[in-house]
N, CA, C and O atoms as a MOPAC input file, in Angstrom:
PM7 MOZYME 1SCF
protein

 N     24.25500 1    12.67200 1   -33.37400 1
 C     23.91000 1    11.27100 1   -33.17700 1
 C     22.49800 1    11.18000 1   -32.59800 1
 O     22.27400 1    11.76200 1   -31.53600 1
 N     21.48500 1    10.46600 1   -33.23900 1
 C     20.35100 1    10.19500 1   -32.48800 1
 C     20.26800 1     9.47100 1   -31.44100 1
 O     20.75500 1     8.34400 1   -31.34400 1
 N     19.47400 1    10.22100 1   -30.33600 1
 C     18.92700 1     9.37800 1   -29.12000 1
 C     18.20600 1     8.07800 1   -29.30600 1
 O     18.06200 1     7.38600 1   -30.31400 1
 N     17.85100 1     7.94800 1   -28.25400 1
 C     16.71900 1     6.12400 1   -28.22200 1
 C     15.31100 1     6.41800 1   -27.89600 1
 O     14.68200 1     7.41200 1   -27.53300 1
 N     15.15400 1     5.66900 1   -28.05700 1
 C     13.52300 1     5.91500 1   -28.21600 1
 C     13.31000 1     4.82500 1   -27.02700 1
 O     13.48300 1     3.61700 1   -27.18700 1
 N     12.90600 1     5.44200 1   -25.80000 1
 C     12.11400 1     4.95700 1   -24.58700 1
 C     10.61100 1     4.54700 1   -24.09200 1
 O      9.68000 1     5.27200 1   -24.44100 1
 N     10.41400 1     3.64000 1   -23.45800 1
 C      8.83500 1     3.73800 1   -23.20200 1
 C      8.84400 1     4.89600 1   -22.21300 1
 O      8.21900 1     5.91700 1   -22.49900 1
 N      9.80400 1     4.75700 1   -20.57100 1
 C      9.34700 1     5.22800 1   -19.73900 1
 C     10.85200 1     6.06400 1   -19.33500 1
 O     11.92600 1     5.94200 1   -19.92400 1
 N     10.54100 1     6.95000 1   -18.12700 1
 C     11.27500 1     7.73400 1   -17.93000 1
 C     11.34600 1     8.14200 1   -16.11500 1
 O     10.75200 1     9.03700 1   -15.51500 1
 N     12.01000 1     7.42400 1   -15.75500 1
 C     11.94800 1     7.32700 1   -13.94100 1
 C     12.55500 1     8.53900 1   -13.65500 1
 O     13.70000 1     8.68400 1   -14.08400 1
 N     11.85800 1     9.78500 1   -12.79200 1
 C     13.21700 1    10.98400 1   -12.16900 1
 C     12.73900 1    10.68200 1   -10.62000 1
 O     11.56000 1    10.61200 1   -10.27200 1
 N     13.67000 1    10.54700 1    -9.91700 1
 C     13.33900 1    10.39400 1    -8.19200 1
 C     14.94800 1    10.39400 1    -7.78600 1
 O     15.92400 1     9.86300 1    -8.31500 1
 N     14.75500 1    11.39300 1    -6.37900 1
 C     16.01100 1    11.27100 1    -5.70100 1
 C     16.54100 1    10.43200 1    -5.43200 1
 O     17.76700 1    10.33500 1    -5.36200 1
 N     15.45000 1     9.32300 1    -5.13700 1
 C     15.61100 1     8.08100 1    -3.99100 1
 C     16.66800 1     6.54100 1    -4.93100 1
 O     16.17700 1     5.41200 1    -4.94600 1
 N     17.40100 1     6.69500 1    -5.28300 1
 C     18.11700 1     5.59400 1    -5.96600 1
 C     16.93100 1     3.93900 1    -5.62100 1
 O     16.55900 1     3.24800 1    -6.56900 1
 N     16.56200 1     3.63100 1    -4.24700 1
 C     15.78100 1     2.64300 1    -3.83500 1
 C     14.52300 1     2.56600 1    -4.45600 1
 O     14.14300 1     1.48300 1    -4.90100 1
 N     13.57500 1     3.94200 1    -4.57800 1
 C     12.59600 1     4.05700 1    -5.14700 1
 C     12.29200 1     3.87800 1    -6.68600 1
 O     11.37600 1     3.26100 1    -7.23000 1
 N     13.52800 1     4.73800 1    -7.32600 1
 C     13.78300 1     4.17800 1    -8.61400 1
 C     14.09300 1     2.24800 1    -8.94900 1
 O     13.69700 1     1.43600 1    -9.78500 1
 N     14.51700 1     2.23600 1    -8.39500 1
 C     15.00600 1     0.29800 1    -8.69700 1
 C     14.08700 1    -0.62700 1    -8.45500 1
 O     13.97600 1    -1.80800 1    -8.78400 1
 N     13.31500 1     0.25900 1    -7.69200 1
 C     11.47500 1    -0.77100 1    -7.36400 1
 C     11.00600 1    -0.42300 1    -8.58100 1
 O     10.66000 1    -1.26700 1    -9.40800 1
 N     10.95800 1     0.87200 1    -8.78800 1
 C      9.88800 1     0.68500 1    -9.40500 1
 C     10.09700 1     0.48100 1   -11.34200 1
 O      9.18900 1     0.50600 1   -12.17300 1
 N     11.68300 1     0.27600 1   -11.60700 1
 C     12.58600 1    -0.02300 1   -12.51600 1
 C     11.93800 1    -1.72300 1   -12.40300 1
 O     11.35200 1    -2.18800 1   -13.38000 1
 N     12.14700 1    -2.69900 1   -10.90800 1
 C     12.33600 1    -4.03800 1   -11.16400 1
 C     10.94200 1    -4.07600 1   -11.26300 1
 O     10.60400 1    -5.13200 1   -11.79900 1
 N      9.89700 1    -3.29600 1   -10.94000 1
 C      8.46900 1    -4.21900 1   -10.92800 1
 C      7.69400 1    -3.59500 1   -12.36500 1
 O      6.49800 1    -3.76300 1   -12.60400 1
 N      8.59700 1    -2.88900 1   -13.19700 1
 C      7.89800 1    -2.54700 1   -14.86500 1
 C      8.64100 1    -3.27300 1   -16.02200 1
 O      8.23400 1    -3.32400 1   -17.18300 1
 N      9.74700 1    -3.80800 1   -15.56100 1
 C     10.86500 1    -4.27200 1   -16.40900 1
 C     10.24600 1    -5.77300 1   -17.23300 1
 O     10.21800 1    -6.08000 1   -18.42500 1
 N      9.79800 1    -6.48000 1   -16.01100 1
 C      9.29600 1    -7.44300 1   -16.66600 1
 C      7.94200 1    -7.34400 1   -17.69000 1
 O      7.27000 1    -8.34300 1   -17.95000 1
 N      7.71300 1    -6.31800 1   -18.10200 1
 C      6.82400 1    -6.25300 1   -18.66600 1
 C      7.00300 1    -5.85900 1   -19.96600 1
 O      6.11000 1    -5.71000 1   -20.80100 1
 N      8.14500 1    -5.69800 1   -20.11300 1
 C      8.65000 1    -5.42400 1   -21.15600 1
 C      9.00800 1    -3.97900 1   -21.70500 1
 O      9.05200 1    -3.95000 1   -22.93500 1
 N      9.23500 1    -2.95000 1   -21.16400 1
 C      9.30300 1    -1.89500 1   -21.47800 1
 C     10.70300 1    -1.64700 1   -20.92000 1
 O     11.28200 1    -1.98200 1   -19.88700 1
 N     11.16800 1    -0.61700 1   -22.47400 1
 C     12.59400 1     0.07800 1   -22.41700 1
 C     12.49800 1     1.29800 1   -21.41100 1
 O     12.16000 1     2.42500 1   -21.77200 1
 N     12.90300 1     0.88000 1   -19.82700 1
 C     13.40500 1     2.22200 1   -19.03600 1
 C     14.55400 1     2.98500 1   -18.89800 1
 O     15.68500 1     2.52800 1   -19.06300 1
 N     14.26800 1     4.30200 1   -18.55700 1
 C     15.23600 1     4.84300 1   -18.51100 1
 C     15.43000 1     5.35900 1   -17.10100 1
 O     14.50800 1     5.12400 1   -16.32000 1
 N     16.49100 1     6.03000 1   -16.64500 1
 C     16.17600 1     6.40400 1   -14.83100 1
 C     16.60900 1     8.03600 1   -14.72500 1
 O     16.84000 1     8.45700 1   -15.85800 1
 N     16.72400 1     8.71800 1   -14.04300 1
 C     16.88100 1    10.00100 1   -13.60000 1
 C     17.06700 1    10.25100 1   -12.20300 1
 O     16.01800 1    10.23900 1   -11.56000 1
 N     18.27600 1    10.50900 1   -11.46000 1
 C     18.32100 1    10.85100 1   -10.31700 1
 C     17.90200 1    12.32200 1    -9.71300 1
 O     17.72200 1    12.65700 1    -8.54200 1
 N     17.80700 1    13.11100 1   -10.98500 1
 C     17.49200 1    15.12800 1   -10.50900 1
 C     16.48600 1    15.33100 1   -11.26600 1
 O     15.67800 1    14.42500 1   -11.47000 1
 N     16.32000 1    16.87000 1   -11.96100 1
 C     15.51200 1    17.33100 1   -12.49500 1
 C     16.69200 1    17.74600 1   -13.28400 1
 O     16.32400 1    18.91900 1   -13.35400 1
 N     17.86900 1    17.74700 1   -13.97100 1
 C     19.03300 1    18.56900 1   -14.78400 1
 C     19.19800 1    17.20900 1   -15.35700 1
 O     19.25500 1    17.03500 1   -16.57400 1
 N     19.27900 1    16.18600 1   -14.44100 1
 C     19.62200 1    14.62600 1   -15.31600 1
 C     18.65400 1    14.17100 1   -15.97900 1
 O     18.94900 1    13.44200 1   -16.92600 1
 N     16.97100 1    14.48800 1   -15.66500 1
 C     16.33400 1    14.37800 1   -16.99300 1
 C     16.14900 1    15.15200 1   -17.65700 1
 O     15.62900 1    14.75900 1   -18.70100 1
 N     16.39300 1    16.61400 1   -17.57200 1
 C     16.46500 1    17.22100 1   -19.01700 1
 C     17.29900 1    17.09600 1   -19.70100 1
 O     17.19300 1    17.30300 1   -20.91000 1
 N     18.79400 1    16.57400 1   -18.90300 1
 C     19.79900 1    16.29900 1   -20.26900 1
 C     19.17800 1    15.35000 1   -21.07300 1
 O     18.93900 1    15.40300 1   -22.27900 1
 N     18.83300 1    14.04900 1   -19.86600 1
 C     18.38200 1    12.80400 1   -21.19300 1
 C     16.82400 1    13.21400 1   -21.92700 1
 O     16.36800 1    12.42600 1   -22.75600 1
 N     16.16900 1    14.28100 1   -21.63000 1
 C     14.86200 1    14.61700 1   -22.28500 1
 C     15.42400 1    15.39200 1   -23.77000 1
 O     14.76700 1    15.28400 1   -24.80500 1
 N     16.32300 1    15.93500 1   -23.72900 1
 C     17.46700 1    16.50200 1   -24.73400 1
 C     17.60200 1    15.47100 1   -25.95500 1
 O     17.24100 1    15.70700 1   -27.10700 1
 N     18.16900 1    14.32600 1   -25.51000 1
 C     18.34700 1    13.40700 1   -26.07300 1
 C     17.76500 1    12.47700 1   -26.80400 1
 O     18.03000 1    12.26200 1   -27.98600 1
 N     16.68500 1    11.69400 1   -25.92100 1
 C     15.45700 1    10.83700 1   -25.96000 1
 C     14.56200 1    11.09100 1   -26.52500 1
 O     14.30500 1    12.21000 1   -26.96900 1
 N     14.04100 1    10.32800 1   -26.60800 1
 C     12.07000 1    10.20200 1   -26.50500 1
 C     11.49800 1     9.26600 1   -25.57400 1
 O     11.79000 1     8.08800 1   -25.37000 1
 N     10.85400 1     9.81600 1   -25.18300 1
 C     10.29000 1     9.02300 1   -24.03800 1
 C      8.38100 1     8.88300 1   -24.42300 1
 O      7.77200 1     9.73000 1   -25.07800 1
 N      7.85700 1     7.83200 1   -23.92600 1
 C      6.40900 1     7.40400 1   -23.73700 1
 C      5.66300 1     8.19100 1   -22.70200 1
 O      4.63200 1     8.84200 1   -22.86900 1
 N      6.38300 1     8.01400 1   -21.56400 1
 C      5.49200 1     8.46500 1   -20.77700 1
 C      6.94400 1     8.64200 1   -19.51300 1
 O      7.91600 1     7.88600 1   -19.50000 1
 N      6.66900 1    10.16400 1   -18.27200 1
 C      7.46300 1    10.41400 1   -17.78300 1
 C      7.04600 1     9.87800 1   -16.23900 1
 O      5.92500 1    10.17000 1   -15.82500 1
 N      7.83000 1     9.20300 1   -15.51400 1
 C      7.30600 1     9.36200 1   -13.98800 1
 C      8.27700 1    10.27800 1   -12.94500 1
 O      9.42400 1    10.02900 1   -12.57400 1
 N      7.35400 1    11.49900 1   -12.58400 1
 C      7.73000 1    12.81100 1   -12.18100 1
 C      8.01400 1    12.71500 1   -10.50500 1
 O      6.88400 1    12.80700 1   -10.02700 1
 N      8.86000 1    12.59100 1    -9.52800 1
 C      8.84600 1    12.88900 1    -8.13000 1
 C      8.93700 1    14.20200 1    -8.00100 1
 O      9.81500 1    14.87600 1    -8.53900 1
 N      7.93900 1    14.68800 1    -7.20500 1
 C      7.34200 1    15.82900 1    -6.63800 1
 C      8.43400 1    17.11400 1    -6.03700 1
 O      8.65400 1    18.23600 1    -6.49300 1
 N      9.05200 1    16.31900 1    -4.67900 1
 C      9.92200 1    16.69900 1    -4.07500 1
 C     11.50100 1    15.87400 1    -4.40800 1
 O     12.09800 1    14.80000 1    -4.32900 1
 N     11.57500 1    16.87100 1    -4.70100 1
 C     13.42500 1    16.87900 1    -4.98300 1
 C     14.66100 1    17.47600 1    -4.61600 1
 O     15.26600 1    17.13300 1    -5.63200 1
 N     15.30300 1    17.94800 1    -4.11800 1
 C     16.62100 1    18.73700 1    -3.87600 1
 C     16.92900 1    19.40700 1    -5.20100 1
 O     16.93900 1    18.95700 1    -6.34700 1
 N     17.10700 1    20.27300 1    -4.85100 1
 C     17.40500 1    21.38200 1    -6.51100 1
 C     16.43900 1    21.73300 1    -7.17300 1
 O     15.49700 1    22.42200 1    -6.78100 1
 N     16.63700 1    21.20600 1    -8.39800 1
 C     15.32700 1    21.57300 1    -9.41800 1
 C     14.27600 1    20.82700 1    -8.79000 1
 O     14.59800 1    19.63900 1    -8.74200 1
 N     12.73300 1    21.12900 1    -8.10500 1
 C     11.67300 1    20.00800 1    -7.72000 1
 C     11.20300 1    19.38000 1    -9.45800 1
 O     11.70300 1    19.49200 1   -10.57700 1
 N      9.96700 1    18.69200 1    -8.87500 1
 C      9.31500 1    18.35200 1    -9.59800 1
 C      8.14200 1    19.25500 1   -10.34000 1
 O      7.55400 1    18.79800 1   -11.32000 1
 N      7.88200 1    20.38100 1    -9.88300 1
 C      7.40100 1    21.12200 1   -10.86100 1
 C      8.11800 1    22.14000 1   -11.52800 1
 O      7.51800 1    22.80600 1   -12.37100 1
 N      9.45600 1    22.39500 1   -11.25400 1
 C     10.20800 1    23.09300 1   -12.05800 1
 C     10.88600 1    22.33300 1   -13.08600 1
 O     11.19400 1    22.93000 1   -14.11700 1
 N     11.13700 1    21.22900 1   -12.97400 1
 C     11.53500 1    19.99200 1   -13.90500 1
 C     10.10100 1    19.94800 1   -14.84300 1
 O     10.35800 1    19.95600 1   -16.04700 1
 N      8.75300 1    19.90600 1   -14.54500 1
 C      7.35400 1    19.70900 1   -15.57500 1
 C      7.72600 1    20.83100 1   -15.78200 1
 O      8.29800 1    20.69400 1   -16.86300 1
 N      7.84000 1    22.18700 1   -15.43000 1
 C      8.08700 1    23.48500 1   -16.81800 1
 C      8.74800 1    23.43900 1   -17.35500 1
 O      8.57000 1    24.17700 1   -18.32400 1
 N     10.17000 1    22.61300 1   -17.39100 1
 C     11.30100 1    22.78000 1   -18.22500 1
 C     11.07300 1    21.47500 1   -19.37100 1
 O     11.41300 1    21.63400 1   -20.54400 1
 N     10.53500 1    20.33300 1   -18.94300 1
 C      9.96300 1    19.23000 1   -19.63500 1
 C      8.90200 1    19.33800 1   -20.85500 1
 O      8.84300 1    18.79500 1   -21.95800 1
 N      7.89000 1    20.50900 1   -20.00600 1
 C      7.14200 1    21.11200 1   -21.59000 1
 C      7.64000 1    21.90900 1   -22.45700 1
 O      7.10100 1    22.10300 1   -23.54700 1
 N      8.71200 1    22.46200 1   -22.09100 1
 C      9.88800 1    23.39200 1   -23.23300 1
 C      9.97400 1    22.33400 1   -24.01300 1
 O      9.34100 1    22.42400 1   -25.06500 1
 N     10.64500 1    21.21500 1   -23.79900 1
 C     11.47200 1    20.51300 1   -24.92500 1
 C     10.19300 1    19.35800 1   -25.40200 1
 O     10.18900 1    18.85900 1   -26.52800 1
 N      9.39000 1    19.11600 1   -24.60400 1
 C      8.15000 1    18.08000 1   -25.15100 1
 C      7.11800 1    18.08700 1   -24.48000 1
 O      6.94600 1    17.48200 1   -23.42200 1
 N      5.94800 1    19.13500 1   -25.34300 1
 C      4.98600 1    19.53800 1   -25.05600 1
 C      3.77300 1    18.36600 1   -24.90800 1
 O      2.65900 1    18.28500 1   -24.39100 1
 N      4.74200 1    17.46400 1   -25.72700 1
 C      3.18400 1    16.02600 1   -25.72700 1
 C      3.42600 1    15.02600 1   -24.51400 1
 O      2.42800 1    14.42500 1   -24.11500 1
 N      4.56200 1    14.79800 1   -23.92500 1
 C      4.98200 1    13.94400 1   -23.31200 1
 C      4.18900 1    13.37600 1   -21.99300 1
 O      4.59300 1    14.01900 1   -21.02300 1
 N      3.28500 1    12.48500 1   -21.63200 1
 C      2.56700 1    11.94900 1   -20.16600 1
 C      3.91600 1    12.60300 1   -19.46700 1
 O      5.13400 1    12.57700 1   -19.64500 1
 N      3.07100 1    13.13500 1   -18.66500 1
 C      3.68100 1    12.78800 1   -17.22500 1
 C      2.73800 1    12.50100 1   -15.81900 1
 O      1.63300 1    13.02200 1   -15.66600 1
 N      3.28600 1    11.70500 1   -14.95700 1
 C      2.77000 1    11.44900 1   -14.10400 1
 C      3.65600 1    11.89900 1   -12.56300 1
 O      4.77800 1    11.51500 1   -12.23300 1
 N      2.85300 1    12.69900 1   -11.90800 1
 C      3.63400 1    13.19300 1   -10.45100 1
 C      3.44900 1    12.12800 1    -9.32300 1
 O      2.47100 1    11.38400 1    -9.24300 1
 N      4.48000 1    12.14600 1    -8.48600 1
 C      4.95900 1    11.13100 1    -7.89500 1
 C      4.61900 1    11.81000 1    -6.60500 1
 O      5.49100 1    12.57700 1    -6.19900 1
 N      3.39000 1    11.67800 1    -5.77200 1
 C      3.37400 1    12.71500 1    -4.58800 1
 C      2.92800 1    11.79900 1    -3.39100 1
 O      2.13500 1    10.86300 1    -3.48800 1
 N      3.65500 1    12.27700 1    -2.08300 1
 C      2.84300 1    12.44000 1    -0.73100 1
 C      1.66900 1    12.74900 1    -0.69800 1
 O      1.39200 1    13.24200 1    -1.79100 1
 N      0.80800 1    12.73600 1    -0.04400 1
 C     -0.58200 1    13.45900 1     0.18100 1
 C     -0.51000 1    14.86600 1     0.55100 1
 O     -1.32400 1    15.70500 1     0.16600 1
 N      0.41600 1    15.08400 1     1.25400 1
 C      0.95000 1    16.42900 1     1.70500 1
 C      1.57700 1    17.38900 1     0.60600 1
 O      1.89600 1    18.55900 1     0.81300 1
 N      1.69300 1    16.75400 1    -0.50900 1
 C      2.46600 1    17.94600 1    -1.11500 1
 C      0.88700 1    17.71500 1    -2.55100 1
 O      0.98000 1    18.16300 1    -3.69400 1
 N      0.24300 1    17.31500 1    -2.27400 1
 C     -0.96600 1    17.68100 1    -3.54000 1
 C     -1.39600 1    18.89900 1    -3.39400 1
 O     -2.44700 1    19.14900 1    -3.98500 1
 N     -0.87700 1    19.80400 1    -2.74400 1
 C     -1.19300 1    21.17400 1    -2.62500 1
 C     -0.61500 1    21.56300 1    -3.88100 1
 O     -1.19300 1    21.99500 1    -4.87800 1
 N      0.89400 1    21.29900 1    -3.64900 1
 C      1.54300 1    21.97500 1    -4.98300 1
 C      1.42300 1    21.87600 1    -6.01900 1
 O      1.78500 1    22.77200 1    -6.78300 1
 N      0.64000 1    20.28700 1    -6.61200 1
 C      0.25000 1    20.12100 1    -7.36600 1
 C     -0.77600 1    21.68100 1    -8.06900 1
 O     -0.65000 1    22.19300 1    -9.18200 1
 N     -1.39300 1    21.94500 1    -7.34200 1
 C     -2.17900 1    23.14100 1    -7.93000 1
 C     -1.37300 1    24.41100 1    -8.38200 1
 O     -1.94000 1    25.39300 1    -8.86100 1
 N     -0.30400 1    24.34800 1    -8.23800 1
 C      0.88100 1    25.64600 1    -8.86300 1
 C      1.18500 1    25.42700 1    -9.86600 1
 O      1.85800 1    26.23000 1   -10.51200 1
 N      0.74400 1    24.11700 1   -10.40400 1
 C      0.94700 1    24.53600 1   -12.08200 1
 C     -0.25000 1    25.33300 1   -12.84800 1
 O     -1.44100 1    25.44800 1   -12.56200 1
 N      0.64300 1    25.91700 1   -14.10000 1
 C     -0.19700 1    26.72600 1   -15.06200 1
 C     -1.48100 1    26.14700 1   -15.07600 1
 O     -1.64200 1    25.04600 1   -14.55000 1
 N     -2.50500 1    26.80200 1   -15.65900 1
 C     -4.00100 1    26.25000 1   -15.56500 1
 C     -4.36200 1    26.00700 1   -16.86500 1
 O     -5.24100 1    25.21700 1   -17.20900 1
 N     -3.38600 1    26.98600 1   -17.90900 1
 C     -3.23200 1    26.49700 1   -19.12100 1
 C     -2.24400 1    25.27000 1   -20.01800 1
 O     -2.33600 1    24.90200 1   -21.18900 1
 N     -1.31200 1    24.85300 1   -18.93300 1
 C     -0.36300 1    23.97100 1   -19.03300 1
 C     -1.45400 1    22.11200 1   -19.54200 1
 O     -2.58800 1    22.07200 1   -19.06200 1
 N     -1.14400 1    21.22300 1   -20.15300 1
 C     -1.27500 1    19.87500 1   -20.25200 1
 C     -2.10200 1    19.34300 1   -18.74300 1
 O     -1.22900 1    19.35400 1   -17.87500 1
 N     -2.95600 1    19.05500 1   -18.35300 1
 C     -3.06200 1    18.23400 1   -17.07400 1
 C     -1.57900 1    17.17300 1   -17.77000 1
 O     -0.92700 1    16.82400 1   -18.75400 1
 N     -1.90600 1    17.04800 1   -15.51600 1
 C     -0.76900 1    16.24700 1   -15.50100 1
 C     -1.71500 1    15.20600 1   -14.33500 1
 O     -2.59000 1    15.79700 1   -13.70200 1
 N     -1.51700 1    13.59700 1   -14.05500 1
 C     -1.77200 1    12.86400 1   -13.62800 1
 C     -0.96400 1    12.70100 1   -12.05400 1
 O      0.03100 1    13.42700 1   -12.05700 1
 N     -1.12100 1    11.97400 1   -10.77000 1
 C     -0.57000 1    11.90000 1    -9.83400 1
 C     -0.94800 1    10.36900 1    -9.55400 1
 O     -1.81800 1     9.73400 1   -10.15100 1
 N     -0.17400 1     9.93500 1    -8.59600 1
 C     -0.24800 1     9.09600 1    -8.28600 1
 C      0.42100 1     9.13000 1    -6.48900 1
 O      1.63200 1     9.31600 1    -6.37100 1
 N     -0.00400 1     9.03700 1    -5.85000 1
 C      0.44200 1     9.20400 1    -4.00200 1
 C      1.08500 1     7.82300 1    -3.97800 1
 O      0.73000 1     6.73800 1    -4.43900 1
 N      2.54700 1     8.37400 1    -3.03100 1
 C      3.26600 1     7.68400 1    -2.30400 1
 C      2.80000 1     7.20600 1    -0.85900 1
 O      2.20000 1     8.07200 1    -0.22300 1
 N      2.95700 1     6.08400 1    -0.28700 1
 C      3.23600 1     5.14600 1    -1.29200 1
 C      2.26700 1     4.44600 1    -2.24600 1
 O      1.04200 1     4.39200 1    -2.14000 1
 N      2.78500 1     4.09700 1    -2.87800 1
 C      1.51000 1     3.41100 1    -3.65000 1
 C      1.84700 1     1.87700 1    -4.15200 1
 O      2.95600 1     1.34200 1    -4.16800 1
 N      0.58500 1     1.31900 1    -4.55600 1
 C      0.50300 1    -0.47200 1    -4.74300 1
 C      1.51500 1    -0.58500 1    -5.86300 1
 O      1.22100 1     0.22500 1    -6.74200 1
 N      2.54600 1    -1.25400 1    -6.14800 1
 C      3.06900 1    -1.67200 1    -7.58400 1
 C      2.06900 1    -2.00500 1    -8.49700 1
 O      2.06800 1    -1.32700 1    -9.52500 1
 N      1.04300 1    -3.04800 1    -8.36900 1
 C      0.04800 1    -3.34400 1    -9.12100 1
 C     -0.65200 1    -2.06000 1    -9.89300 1
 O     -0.81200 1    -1.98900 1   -11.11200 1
 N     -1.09500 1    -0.90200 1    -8.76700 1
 C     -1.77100 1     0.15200 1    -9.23100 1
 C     -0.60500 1     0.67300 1    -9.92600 1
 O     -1.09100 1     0.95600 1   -11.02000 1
 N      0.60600 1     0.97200 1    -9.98000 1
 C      1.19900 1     1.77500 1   -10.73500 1
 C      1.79300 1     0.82000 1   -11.83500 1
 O      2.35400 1     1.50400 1   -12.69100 1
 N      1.85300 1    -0.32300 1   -12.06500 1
 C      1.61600 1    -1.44900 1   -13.42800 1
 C      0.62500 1    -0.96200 1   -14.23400 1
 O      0.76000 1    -0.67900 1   -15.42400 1
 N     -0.45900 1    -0.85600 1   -13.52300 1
 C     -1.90600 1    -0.46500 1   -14.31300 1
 C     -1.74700 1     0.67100 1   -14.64700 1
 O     -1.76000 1     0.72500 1   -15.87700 1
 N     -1.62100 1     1.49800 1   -14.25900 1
 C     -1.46400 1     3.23500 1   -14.52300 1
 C     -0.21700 1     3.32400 1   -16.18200 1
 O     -0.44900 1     3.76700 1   -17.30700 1
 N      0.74300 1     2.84200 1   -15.73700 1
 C      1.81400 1     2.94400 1   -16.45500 1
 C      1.11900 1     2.12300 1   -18.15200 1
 O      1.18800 1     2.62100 1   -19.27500 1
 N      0.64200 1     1.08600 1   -17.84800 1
 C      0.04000 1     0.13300 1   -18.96200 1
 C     -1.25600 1     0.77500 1   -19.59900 1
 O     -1.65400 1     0.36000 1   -20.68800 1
 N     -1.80000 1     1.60600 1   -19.04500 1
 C     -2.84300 1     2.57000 1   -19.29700 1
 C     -2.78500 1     3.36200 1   -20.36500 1
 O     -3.43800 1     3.33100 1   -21.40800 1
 N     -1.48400 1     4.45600 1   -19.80800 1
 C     -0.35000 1     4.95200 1   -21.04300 1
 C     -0.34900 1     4.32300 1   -22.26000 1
 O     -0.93400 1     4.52900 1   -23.32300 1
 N      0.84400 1     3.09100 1   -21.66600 1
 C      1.73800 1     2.71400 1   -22.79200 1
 C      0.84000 1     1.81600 1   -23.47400 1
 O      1.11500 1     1.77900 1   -24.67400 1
 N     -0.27500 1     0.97100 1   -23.10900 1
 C     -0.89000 1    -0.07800 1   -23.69700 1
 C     -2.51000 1     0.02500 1   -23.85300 1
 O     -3.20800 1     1.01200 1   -23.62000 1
 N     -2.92100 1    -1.27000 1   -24.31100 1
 C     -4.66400 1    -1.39800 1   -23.93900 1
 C     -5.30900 1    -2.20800 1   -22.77300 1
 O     -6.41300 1    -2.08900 1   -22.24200 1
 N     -4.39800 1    -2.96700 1   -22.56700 1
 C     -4.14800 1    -4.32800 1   -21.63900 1
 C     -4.98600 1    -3.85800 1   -20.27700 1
 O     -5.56100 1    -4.72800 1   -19.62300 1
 N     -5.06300 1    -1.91700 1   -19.70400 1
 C     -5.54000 1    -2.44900 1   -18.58200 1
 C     -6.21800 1    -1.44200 1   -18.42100 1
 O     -5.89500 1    -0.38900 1   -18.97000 1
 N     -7.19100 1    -1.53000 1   -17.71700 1
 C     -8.30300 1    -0.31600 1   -17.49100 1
 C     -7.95100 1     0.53200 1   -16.20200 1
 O     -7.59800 1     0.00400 1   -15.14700 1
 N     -8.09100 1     2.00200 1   -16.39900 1
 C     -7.88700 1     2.46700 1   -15.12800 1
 C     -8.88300 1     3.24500 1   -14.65600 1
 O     -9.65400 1     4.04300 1   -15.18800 1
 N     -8.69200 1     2.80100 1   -13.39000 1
 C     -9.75200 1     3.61000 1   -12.19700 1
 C    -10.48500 1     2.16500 1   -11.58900 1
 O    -11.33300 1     2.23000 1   -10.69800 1

């Protein structure tokens, strides 16, 4: 049976963090999807297609950069964007050097700025930086 075809792709521990940032993209019209682990979006990365991924850093279990190595197994083209503290942009540098850049965005951050970021991706509508 074929999967769905998604704009976006939420993974974060935080059930609260996800639903913000679920209610402040929704109106914009884009098909989301959510992820509570790094195993719950590779099942639905299995499945799906997704536009563009939004990655939390720190996680319980699989983190967020063991979830981006297992994410370029199954979709090597896929945005992703890391979901970080200021404190953990260290780790950011442990990925491959030959791997896709990957984009960040620090917690917390403006809804507006991450509207724009996300619309950047998916649209033309908004300029970033």
């Amino acid at each position: 049976m074929p999967g769905q075809n998604y704009d976006l792709l939420i993974v974060d521990d935080q059930a609260g963090l996800r639903r913000l940032i679920f209610e402040a993209l929704i109106d914009d019209g884009y098909l989301i999807d959510q992820a509570a682990n790094g195993l719950d979006a590779l099942e639905k990365l299995s499945r799906n297609k997704y536009r563009l991924i939004l990655l939390d850093v720190k996680m319980p279990g699989m983190n967020g950069l063991e979830t981006l190595r297992e994410i370029r197994k199954l979709d090597s083209d896929v945005p992703v964007v890391m979901m970080t503290a200021y404190s953990e942009l260290e780790m950011l540098q442990e990925t491959d050097a030959g791997a896709k850049p990957v984009q960040h965005i620090n917690k917390p951050f403006d809804l507006d700025d991450l509207r724009c970021l996300v619309q950047g991706y998916l649209s033309t509508n908004c300029v970033i930086g």
